[in-house]
C-alpha positions in Angstrom: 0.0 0.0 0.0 1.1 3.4 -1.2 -0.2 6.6 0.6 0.3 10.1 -1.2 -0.2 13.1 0.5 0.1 16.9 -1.8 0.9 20.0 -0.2 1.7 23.3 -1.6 -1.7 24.6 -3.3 -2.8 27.9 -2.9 -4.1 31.2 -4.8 -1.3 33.3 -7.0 -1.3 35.7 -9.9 -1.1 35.0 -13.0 2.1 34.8 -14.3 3.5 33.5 -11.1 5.2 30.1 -9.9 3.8 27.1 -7.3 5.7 24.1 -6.2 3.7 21.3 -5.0 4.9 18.7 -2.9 3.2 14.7 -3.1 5.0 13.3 0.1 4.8 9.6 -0.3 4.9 6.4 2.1 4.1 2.6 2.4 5.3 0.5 0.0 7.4 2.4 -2.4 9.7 0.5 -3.6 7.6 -1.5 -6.4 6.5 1.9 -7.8 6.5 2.1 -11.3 5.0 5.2 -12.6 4.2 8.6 -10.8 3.0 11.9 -11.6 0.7 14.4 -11.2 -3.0 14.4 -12.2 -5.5 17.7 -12.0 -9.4 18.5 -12.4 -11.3 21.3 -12.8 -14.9 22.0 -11.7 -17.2 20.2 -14.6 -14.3 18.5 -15.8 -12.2 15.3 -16.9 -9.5 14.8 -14.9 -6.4 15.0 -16.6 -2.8 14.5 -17.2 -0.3 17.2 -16.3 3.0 15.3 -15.9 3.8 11.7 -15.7 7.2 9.9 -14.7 8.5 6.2 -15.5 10.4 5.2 -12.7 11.6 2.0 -14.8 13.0 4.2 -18.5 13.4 7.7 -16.1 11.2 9.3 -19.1 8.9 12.0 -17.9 5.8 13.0 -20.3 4.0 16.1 -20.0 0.7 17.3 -21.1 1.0 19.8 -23.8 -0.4 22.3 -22.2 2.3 22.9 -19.6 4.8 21.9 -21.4 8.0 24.5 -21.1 6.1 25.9 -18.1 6.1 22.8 -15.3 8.6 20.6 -14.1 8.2 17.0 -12.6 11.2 15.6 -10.1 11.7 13.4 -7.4 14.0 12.2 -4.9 13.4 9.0 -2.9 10.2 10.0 -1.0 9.0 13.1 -2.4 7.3 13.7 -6.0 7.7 17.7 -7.4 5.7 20.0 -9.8 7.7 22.8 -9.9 5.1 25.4 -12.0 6.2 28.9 -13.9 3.8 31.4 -15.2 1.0 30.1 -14.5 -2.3 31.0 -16.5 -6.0 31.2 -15.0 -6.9 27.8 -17.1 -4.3 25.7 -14.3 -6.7 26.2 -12.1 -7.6 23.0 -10.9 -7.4 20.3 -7.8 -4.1 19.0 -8.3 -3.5 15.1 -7.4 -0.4 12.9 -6.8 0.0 9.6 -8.8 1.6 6.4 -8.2 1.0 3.0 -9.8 2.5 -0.3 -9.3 2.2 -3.4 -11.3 -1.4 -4.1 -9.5 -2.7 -0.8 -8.5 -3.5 2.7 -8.9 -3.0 5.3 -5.8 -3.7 8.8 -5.5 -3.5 11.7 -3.1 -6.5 13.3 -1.5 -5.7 16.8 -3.8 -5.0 20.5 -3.2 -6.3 23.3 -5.0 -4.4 26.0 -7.2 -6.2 28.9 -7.9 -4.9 31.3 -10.2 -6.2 34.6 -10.9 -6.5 36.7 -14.1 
């Protein structure tokens, strides 16, 4: 079991920078792919950045890319995010998937204003 917990959310200009923090624990070590995931009110959640843990290949969603950055160290999961524009406004979630299942944080919100 794999528990993911985000931190860093909060209200900023547009134009401005976040980093959010997924602080992860449990079973780690099987871990195959993590990332981060976000949803706005009415919609899909989506892909912002995803990282293989097995090919160190990290895919981002076109929309941020140039803009946010995914990295990790052994127990902590990044999003590093630069100008941001009123349409990242979202719920924000950690990732994590081994080869049986599919975790995910509880979310923080990032609210950026125009």
């Amino acid at each position: 079991q794999v528990q993911l917990v985000e931190s860093g959310g909060g209200l900023v200009q547009a134009g401005g920078s976040l980093r959010l923090t997924c602080s992860a624990s449990g079973s780690i070590s099987n871990v195959l792919f993590m990332g981060w995931y976000r949803q706005a009110p009415g919609k899909e959640r989506d892909l912002v950045a995803l990282d293989s843990l097995t090919t160190s290949f990290t895919k981002y969603a076109d929309s941020v890319k140039g803009r946010f950055t995914l990295s990790r160290d052994n127990a902590n999961v990044y999003l590093q995010m630069n100008k941001l524009k009123p349409e990242d406004t979202a719920v924000y979630y950690c990732y994590a998937v081994d080869q049986t299942r599919t975790y995910w944080g509880q979310g923080t919100q990032v609210t950026v204003s125009s």
